[in-house]
Structure formats: structure tokens, C-alpha cells
C-alpha positions in Angstrom: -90.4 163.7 325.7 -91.6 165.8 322.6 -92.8 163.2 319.5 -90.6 164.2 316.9 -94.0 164.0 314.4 -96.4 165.9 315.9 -94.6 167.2 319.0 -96.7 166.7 321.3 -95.3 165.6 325.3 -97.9 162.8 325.8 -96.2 159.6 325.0 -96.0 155.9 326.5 -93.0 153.7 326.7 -94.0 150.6 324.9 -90.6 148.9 325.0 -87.6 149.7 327.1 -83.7 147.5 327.3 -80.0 148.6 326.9 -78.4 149.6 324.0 -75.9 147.3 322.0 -72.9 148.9 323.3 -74.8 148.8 327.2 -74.2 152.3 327.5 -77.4 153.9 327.3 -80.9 152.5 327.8 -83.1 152.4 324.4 -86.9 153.1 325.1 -89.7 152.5 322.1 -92.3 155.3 322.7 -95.3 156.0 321.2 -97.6 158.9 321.2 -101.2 159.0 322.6 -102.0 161.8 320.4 -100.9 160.3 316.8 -100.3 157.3 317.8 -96.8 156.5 316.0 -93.9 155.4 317.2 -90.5 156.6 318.2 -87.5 155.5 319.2 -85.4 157.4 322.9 -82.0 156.5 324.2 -81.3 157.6 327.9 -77.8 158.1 328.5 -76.1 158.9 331.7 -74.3 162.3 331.6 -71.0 162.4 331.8 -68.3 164.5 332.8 -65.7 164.8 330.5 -62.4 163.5 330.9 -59.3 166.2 330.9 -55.8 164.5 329.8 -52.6 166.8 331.3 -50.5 166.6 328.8 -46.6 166.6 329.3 -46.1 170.0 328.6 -49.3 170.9 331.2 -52.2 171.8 328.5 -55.2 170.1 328.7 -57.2 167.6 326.1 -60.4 166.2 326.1 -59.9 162.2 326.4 -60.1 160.8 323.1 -60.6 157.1 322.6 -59.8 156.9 319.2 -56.2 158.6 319.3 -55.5 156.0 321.9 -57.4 153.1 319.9 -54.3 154.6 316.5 -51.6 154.1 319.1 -52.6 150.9 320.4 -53.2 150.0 316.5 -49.9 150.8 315.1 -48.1 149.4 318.0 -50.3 146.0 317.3 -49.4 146.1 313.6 -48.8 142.5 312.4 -48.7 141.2 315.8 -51.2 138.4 316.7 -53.3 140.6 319.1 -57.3 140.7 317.9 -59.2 143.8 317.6 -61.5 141.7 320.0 -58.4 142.3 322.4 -57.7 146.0 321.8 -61.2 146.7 322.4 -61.6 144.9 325.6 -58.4 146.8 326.8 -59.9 150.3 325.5 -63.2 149.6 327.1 -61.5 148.7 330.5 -59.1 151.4 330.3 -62.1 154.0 329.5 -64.2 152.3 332.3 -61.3 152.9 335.0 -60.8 156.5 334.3 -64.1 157.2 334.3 -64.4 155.6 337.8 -61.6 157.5 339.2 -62.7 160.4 341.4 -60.3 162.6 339.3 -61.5 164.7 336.0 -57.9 165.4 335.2 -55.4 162.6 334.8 -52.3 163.2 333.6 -51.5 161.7 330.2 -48.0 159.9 331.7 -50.6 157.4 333.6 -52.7 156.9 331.1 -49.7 155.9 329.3 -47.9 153.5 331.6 -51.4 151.4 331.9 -51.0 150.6 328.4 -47.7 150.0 328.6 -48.3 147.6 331.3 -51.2 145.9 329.5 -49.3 145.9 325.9 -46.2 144.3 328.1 -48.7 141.4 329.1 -50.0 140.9 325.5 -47.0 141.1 323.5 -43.5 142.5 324.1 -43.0 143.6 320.5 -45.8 145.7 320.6 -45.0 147.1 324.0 -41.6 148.1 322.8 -43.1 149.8 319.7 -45.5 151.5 321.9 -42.5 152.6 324.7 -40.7 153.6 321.8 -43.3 156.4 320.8 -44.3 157.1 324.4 -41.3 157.9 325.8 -39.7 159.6 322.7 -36.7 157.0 322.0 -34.1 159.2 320.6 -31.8 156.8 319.0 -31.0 152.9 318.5 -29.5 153.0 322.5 -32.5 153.6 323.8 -34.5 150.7 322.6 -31.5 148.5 323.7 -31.9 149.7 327.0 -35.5 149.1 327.0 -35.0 145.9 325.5 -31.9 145.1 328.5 -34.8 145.9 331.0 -37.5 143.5 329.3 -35.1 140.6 328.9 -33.4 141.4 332.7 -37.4 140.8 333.3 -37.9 137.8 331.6 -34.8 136.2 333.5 -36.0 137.0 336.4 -39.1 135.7 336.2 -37.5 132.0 334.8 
């Protein structure tokens, strides 16, 4: 590691823990030549993600358009941020830990579906009704036939 003052390569690690976000580890050097003091993180490289999209091109996976999705379909609802976060970590977490690099966008979509089903069925309509391109007023009272048929069953 090159010390960003004096650039020299000989350098100690004085301190070393995770990050905040326990992503990447966080090392305190300091140089044996100058002797000041610089701060390292260590990050494990990562592939990235492809989404297939529904008409077959390809994305990069991007967190945050899924975090505005989530968002809006959360809107007024009495979901924390605390919540959404968890989800979008565990969500991130699981494709990443997938042995595929491309995953189409239509599963990616039904897991928050499923998860926004669990935490609110408001927000999981609102959500279904942007994912699967609701045309007109019939097809949120079908979706909404299927999610009370649901609830019956369950009581």
C-alpha cells in the first residue's frame, strides 16, 4: 500500500476492524518512512450483478431503483425504513449468493412481492400493480379477489 503523503510502500497496520456497513474491513496504517497516518478499506471484489430484463436486455443491479419501488409502494403505510432496509440488504445478500450472475428481473420481482405481501397487503397491491403493468380498474380487483380468496383460506 502506497502512503498517499509521501508514497512510499513501507507501511504498518496500526489498527484493523469492519466497516460500519460490515462490508469491507477498515485498516489504520501508518508509514515507517514519515510516519503519518492513513486510513485503507479492504473490500472483497465483486462480480456484478446482471438483471434480464422483460424484454431480454441486460442491467447492472441497482439497489436504489429497487429501494424507489419499495418506497413508493410503502408510501403512508406503517412499514419503517428500518424494515425496507433489512429487506433490501437480505434481498442484495441472496442474489449475490446465488451461483447465477444473471437473474432475470421477473424473480427478483416476485421476492418482493412475496416479502411486501407479508408486511402489508396495501403496499403489495401498489407494488403488483406497477410490476405487473395493471392495465385497468379489473385488474386490481382480480388481484385483490386473489389476496382476499387468500386470506379466507388461511382463517
Amino acid at each position: 500500500m502506497k502512503c498517499p503523503f509521501c508514497s512510499e510502500t513501507d507501511n504498518r497496520v496500526v489498527d484493523s476492524r469492519l466497516s460500519r456497513d460490515e462490508i469491507a474491513i477498515r485498516r489504520r496504517r501508518e508509514c515507517l518512512v514519515c510516519g503519518r497516518r492513513f486510513t485503507t478499506f479492504e473490500h472483497v471484489e465483486d462480480i456484478p450483478i446482471m438483471i434480464i430484463k422483460k424484454d431480454g436486455s441486460r442491467e447492472g443491479f441497482n439497489r436504489e431503483k429497487i429501494r424507489v419501488g419499495i418506497l413508493r409502494a410503502c408510501e403512508k403505510r406503517n412499514i419503517s425504513i428500518h424494515i425496507i432496509e433489512d429487506f433490501l440488504n437480505e434481498l442484495e445478500r441472496d442474489l449475490r449468493e446465488n451461483e447465477e450472475k444473471e437473474i432475470p428481473s421477473r424473480i427478483i420481482g416476485e421476492k418482493i412481492m412475496h416479502r411486501l405481501h407479508e408486511l402489508d397487503d396495501v403496499a403489495y397491491v401498489r407494488f403488483a400493480s406497477v410490476y405487473r403493468e395493471f392495465k385497468d380498474v379489473n385488474d386490481f380487483v382480480s388481484e385483490l379477489k386473489q389476496l382476499l380468496d387468500k386470506e379466507e383460506n388461511k382463517s
